[in-house]
C-alpha positions as CSV (number, residue, x, y, z in Angstrom):
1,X,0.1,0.5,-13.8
2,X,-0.5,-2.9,-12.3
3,X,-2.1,-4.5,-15.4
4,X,-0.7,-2.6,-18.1
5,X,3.4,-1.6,-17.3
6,X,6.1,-3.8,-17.8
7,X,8.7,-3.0,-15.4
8,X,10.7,-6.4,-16.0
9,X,9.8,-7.5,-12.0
10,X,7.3,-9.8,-10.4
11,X,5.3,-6.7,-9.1
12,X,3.5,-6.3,-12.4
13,X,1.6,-8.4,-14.7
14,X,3.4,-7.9,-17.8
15,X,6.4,-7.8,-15.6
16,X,5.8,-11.0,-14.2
17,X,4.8,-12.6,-17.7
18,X,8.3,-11.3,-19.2
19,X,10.7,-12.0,-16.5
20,X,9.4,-15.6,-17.0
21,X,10.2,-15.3,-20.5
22,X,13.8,-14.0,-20.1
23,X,15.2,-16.8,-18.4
24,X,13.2,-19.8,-20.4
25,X,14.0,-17.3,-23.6
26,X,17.9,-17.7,-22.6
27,X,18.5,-21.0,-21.5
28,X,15.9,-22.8,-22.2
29,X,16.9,-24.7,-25.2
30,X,20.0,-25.9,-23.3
31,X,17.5,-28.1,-20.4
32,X,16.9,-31.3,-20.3
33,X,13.4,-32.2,-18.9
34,X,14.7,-35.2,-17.1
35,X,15.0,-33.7,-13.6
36,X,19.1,-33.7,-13.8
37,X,20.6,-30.3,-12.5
38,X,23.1,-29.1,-15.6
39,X,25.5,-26.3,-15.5
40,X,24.4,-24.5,-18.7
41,X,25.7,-21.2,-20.8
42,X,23.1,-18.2,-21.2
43,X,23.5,-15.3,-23.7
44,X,22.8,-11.7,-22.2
45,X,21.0,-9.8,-25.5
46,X,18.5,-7.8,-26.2
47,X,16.1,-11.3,-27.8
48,X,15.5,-12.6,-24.2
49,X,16.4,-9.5,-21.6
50,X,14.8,-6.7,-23.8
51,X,16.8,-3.4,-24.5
52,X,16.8,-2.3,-21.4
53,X,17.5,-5.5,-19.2
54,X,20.6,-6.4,-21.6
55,X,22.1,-2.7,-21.2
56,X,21.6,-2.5,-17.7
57,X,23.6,-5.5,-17.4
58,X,25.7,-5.2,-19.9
59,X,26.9,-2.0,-18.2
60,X,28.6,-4.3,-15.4
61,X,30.2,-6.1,-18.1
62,X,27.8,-9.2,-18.2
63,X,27.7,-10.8,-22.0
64,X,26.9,-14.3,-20.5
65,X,25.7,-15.9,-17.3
66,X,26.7,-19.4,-16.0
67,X,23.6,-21.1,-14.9
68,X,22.8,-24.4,-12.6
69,X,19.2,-25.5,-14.4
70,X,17.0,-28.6,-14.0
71,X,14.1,-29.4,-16.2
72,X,11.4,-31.3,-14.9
73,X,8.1,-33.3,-16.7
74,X,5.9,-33.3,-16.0
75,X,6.9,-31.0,-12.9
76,X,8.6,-32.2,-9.9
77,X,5.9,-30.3,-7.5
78,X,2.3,-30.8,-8.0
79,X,2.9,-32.8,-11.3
80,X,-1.3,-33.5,-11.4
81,X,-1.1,-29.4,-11.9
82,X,2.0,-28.0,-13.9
83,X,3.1,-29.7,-17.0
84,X,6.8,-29.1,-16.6
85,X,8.8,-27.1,-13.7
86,X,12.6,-25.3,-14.8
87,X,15.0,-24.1,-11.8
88,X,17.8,-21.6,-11.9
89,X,20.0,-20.6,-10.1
90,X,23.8,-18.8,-10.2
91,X,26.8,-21.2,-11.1
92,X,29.5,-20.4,-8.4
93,X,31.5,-20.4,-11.6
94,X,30.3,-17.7,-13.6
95,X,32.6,-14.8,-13.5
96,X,30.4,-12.6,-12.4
97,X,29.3,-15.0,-9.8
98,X,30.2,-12.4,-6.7
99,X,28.2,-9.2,-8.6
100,X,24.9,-11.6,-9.5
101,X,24.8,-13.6,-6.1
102,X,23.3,-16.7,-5.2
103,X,19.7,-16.0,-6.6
104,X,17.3,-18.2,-7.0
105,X,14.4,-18.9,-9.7
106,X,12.1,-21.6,-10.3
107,X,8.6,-21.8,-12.2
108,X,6.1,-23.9,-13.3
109,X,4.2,-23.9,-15.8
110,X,1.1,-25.0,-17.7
111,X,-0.3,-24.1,-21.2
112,X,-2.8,-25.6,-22.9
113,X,-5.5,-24.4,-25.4
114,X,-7.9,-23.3,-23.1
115,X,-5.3,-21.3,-20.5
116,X,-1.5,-20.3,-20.0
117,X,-0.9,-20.6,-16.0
118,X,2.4,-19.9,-14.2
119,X,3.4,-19.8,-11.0
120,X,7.1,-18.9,-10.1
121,X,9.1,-18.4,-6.4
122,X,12.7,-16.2,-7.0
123,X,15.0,-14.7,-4.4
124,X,18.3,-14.4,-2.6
125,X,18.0,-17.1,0.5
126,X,21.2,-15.7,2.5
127,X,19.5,-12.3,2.4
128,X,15.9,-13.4,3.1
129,X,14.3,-11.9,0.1
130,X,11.3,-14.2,-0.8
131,X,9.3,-13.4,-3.5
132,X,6.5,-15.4,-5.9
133,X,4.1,-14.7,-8.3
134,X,1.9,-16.8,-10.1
135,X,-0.9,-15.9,-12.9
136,X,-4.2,-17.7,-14.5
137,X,-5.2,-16.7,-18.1
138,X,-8.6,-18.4,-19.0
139,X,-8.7,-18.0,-22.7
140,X,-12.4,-19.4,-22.8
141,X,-13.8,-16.6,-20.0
142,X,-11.8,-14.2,-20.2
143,X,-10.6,-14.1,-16.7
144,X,-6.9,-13.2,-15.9
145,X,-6.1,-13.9,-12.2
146,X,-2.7,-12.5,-10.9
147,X,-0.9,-12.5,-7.2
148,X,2.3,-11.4,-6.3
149,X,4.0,-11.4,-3.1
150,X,7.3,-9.9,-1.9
151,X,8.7,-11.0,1.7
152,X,11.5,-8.8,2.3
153,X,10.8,-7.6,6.3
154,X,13.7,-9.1,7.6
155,X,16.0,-7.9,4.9
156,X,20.0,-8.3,4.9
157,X,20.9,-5.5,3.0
158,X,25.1,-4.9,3.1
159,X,24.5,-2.1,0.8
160,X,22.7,-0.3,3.7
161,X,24.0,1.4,6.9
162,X,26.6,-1.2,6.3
163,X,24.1,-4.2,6.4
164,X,22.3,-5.7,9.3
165,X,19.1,-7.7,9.7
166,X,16.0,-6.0,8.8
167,X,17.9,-3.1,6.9
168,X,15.0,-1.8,4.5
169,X,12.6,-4.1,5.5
170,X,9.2,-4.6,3.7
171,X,6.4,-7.2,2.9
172,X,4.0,-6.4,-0.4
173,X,1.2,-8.4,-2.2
174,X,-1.0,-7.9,-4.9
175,X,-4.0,-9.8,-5.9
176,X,-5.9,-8.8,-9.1
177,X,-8.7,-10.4,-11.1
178,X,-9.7,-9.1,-14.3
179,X,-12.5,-10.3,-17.5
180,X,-13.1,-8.9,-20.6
181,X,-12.5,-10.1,-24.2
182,X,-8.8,-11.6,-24.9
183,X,-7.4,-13.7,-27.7
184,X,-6.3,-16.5,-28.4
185,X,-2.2,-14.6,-27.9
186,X,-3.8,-13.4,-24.8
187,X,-3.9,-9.9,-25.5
188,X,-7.1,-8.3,-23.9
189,X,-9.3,-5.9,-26.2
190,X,-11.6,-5.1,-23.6
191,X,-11.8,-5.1,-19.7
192,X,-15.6,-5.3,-18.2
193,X,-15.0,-5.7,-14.9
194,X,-11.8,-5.9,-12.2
195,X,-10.9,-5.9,-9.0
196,X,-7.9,-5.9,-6.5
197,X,-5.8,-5.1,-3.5
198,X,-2.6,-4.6,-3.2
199,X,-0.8,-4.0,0.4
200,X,2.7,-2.6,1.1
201,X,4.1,-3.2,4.9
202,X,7.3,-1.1,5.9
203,X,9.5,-1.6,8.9
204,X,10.4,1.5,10.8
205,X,11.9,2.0,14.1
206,X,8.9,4.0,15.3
207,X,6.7,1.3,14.4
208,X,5.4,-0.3,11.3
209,X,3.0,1.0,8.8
210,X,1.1,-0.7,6.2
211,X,-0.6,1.0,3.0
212,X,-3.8,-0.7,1.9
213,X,-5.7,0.3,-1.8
214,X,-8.3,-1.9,-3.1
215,X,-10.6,-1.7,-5.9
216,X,-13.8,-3.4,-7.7
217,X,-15.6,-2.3,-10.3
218,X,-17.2,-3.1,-14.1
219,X,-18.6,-0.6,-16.7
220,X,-21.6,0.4,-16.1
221,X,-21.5,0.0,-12.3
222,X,-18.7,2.2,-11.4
223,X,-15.2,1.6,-10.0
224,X,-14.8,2.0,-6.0
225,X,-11.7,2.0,-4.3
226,X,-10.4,2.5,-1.1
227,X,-7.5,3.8,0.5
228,X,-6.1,2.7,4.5
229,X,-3.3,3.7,6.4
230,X,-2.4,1.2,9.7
231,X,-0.3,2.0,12.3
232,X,0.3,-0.2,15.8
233,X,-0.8,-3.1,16.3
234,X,-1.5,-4.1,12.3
235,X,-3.5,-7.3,13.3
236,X,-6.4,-5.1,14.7
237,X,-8.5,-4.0,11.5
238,X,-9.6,-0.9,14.2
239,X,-5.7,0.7,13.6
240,X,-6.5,1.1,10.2
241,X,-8.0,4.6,9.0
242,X,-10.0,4.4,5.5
243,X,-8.5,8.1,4.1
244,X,-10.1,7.6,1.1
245,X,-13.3,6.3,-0.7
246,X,-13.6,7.0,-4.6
247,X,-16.5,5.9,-7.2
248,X,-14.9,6.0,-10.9
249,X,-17.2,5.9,-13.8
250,X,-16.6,5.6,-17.7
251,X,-19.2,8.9,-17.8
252,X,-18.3,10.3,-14.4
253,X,-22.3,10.4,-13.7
254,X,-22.3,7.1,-11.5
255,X,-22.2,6.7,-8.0
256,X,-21.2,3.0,-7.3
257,X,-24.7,2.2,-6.2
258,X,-24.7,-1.3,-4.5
259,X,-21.2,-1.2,-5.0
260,X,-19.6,-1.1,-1.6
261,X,-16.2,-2.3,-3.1
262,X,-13.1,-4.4,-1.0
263,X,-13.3,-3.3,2.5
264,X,-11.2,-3.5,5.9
265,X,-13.5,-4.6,8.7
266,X,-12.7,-7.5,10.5
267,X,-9.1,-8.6,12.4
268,X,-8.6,-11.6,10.2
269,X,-8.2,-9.5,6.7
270,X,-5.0,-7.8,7.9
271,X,-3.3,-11.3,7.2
272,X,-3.2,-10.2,3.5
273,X,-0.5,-7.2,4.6
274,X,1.5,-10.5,5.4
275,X,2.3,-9.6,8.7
276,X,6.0,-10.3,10.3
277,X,4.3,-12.1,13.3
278,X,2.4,-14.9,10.3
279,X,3.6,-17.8,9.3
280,X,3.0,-17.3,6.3
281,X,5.9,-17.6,3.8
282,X,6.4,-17.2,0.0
283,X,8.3,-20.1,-1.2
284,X,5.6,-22.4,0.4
285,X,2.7,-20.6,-1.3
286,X,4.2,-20.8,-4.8
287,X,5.2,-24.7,-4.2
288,X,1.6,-25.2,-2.8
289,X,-1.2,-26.7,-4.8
290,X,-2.9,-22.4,-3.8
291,X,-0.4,-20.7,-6.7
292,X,-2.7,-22.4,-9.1
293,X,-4.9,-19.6,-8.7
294,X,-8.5,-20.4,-9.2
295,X,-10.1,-17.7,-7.0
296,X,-13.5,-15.3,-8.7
297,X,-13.6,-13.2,-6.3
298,X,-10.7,-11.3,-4.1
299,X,-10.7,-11.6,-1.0
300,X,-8.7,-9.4,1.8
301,X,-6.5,-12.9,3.3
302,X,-3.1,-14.1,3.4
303,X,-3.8,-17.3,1.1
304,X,-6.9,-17.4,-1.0
């Protein structure tokens, strides 16, 4: 579901590639790349939000949203890296200003013959909801490389028990690297070989629990995955229980021979769960020179 839904979020690859696309799609021809913020108009329809983004907000009676941009190039972080940066953010004067809030977007980006690379940081400060994502497309290997990171554990939700900090609370990231045969649009026809992990963290008042899957694989050597549960102290890889080890084949007659797959073994790989007591934060990974991902194998770690 990863790889192949497009749920119009971050959490997703196609997800991540068209949310970027929205917002360039819809203002984009308004910016100036000279690094000047500009209050600019964007159109709400179905071209640049897709059906279902433009009904659903359309529904609250949004035809238009009031935008604060700046264009950057080349971009005004890491400028040896992305070829041009955009930044968004809600006008106090739009309308609608009170219903859309104060959220933030920025990405940069780079595309050139050989790859299309993003890497993007969006979320509400005053609520602190952190969330990036950033993606690698080698056109000449094949490779797709794809993180994502929500930091949401100490939440301000006023739509819940009245609001409060920590109110729904959670942390989740992804990490995913795939290779096969793409073209030149980027469209895969074939995946060899991929791998992953992807950890959700939930805050509960009877302690926190974290939900680890990974999975590595190519065809002809089997798929494994495996599933942990942690409970406790979540920096102590011991508190985690494996509940499930799985070998997928394209024949069903493999094993996953000298495939041992992703696993949880030592203290320091819980820092990929993103841990409340880390320092670790969001914004600062997708402004770092790490968001241009570059990594060939994944590896259970908070930054890689």
């Amino acid at each position: 579901c990863t790889v192949a839904t497009d749920d119009g979020s971050e959490e997703t690859i196609p997800g991540a590639f068209s949310q970027v696309y929205s917002f360039v799609c819809a203002v984009g021809s308004q910016i100036q790349f000279d690094g000047v913020e500009r209050e600019v108009v964007g159109t709400v329809d179905q071209t640049c939000f897709g059906e279902d983004g433009a009904k659903a907000l359309k529904e609250y009676g949004i035809t238009t949203v009031t935008i604060i941009a700046k264009g950057a190039v080349p971009s005004d972080i890491h400028p040896e890296i992305w070829e041009r940066s955009l930044s968004f953010h809600v006008s106090p004067n739009d309308p609608n200003y009170e219903l859309l809030g104060e959220h933030y977007f920025t990405v940069y980006l780079k595309n050139t013959a050989d790859e299309i690379s993003f890497a993007a940081q969006t979320g509400v400060p005053s609520s602190n909801q952190k969330d990036a994502f950033a993606a690698n497309l080698d056109l000449a290997s094949g490779k797709l490389r794809f993180e994502s990171t929500n930091q949401r554990y100490a939440l301000i939700d006023p739509h819940c028990d009245g609001g409060g900090t920590g109110c729904g609370g959670w942390n989740r990231h992804a990490r995913l690297l795939i290779q096969g045969t793409v073209d030149s649009n980027g469209l895969f026809s074939d995946v060899t070989s991929a791998e992953g992990a992807i950890a959700d963290l939930s805050k509960h008042d009877e302690g926190d629990f974290v939900s680890l899957t990974t999975i590595r694989g190519a065809h002809g050597q089997g798929w494994r995955a495996h599933a942990y549960s942690g409970s406790g102290d979540l920096g102590v890889a011991s508190n985690y229980v494996e509940y499930g080890s799985y070998c997928y084949s394209d024949d069903g007659l493999l094993d996953c021979a000298g495939n041992a797959g992703i696993e949880l073994s030592q203290d320091s790989q819980t820092s990929f769960a993103l841990l409340p007591s880390s320092a670790y934060d969001a914004w600062e990974w997708a402004q770092s020179a790490n968001a241009y991902l570059g990594f060939n194998q994944v590896e259970l770690i908070d930054i890689q």
